[in-house]
C-alpha positions as CSV (number, residue, x, y, z in Angstrom):
1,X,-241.1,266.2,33.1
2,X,-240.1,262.5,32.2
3,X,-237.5,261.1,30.3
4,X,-239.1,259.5,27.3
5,X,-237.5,257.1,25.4
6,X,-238.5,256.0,21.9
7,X,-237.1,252.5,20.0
8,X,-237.7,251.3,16.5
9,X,-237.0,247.9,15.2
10,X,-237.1,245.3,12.3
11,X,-239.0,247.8,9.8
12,X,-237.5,249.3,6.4
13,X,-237.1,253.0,6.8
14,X,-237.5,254.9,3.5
15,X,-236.9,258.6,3.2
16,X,-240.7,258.9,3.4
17,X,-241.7,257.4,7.2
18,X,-238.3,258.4,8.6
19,X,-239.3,262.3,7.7
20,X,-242.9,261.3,9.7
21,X,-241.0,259.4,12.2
22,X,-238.7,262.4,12.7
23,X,-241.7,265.2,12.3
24,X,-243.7,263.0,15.0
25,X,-240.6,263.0,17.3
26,X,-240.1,266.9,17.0
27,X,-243.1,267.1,19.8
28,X,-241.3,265.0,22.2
29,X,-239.0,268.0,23.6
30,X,-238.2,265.6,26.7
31,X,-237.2,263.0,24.3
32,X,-233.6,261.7,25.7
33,X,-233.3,258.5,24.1
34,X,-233.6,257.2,20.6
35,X,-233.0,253.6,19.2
36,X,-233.1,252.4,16.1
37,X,-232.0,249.1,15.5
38,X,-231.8,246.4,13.3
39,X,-233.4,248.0,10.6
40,X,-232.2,249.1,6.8
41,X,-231.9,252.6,6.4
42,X,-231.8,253.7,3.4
43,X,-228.8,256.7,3.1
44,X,-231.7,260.1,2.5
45,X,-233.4,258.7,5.4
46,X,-230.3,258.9,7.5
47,X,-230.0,262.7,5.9
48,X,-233.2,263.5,7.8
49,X,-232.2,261.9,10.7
50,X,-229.0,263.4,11.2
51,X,-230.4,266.7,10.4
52,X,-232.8,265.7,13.8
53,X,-229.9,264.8,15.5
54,X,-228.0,268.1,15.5
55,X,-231.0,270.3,15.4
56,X,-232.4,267.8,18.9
57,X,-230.6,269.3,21.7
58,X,-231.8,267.2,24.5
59,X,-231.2,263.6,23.2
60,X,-228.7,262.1,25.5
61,X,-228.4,258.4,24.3
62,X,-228.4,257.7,20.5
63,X,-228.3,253.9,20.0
64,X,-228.4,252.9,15.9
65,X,-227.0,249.2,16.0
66,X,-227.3,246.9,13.2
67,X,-228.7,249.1,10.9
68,X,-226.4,248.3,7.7
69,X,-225.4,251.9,7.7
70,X,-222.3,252.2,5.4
71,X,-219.8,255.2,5.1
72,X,-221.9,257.5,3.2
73,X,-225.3,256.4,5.5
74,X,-222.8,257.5,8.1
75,X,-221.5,261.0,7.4
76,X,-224.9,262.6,8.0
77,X,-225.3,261.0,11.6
78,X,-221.6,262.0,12.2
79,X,-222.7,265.6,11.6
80,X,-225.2,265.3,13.5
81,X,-223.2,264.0,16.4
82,X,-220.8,266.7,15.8
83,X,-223.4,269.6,16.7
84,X,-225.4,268.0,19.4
85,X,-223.9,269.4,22.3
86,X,-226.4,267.0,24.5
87,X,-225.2,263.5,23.5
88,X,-223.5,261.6,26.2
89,X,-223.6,257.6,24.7
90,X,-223.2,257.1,21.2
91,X,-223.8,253.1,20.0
92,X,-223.1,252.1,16.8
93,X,-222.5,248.6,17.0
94,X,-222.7,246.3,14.3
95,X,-223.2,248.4,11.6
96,X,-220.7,248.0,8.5
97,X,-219.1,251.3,8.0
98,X,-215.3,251.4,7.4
99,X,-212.9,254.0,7.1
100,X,-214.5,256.7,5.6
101,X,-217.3,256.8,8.0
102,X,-214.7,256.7,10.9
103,X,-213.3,259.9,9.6
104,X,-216.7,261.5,9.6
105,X,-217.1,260.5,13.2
106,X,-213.6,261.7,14.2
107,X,-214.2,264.9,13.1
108,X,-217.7,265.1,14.9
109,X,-215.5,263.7,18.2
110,X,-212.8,266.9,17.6
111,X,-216.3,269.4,17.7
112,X,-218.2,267.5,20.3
113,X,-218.1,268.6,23.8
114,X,-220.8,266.2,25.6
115,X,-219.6,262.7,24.2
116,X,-218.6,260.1,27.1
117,X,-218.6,256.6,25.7
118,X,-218.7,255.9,21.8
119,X,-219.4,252.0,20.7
120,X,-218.2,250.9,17.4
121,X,-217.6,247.5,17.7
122,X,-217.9,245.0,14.8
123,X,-217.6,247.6,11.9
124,X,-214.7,248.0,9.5
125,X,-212.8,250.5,10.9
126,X,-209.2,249.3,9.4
127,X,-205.7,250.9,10.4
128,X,-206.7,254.2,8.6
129,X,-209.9,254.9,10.7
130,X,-208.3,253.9,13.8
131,X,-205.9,256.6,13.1
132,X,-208.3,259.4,12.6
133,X,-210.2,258.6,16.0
134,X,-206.8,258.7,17.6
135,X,-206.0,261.8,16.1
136,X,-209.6,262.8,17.5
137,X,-208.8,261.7,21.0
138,X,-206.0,264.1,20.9
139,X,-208.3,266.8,20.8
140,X,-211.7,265.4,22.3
141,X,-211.7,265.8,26.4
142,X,-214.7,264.8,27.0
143,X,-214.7,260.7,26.2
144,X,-214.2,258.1,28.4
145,X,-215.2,254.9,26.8
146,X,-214.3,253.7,23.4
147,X,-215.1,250.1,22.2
148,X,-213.4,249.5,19.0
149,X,-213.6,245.7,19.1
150,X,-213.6,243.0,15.9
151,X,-212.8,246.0,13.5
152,X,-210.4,244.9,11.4
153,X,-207.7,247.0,12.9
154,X,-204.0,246.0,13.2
155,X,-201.2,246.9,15.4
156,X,-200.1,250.0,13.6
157,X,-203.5,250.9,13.5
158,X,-203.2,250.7,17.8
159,X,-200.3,251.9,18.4
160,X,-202.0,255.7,17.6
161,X,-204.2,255.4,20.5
162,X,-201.0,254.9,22.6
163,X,-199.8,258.5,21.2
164,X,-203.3,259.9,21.5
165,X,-203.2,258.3,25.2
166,X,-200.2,260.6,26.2
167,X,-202.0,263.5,25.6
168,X,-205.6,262.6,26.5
169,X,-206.6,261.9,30.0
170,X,-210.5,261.6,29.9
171,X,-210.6,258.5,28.5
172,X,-210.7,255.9,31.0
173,X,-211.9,252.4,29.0
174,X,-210.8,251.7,25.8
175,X,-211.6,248.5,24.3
176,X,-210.0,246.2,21.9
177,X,-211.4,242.9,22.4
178,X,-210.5,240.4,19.6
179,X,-207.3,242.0,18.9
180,X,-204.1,239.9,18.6
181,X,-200.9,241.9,19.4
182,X,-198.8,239.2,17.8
183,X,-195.7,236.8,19.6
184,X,-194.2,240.1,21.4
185,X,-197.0,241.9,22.8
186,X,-197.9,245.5,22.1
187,X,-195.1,248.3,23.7
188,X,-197.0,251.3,24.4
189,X,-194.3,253.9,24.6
């Protein structure tokens, strides 16, 4: 069978035509690829649609950018991610989630098995998110690409991915773009 892919964009999802959305997509059992994008999301629609995303085991590529999903919008795609043991590409660029949201999608890193690359650039990720997906990269074996550019994370924030590096050798790109390390440089030790 083909790959389908399905892609939304520039609507207002309520609760009400994301559950029809997500009943309609519940017939596409070769459905690999779901974008949503540049939409507003309101947070019970995201409920439905992280239940979809754990309960749809063949959806490879999950692409939500620019959907102004904040922390609690979040936590239901996180557990989500967390039990879909299909996912390989995870985007969630430009979205404005901070810290609590990260956690929520470290822990789904420390469960998930299938995740390669993870895209969070341009949220608001801060020192305290950045430590939790370094403390998830500690545990996760299966990533190889994280882009955590223009987040609003600092040196200390970094200098836990060097730790998490030690110990984790899947992950082959990560990248902080838009980062200044200050006069000295960063020391990974």
């Amino acid at each position: 069978q083909k790959k389908v892919k399905m892609s939304f964009g520039r609507y207002k999802f309520g609760e009400e035509e994301m559950v029809q959305i997500v009943n309609a997509l519940k017939g596409y059992a070769n459905l690999r690829q779901l974008r949503i994008s540049w939409e507003y999301v309101n947070t019970s629609a995201m409920e439905v649609l992280g239940t979809f995303i754990g309960e749809h085991k063949q959806i490879e590529c999950l692409i939500l950018r620019g959907n102004t999903i904040y922390d609690d919008v979040l936590i239901p795609i996180a557990q989500g991610i967390g039990k879909n043991m299909s996912l390989l590409i995870v985007d969630l660029k430009d979205n404005n989630f901070d810290t609590k949201g990260t956690i929520a999608l470290a822990d789904a890193l420390k469960v998930n098995k299938t995740l390669k690359r993870l895209d969070l650039h341009n949220n608001f990720i801060y020192n305290d998110g950045a430590k939790a997906l370094a403390n998830a990269l500690e545990v996760n074996k299966t990533l190889e690409s994280l882009t955590l550019t223009r987040n609003g994370v600092e040196e200390e924030g970094y200098r836990n991915f060097a730790s998490a590096l030690s110990t984790n050798s899947t992950l082959k790109e990560l990248d902080l773009h838009y980062f200044e390390f200050g006069r000295t440089g960063m020391v990974l030790q």
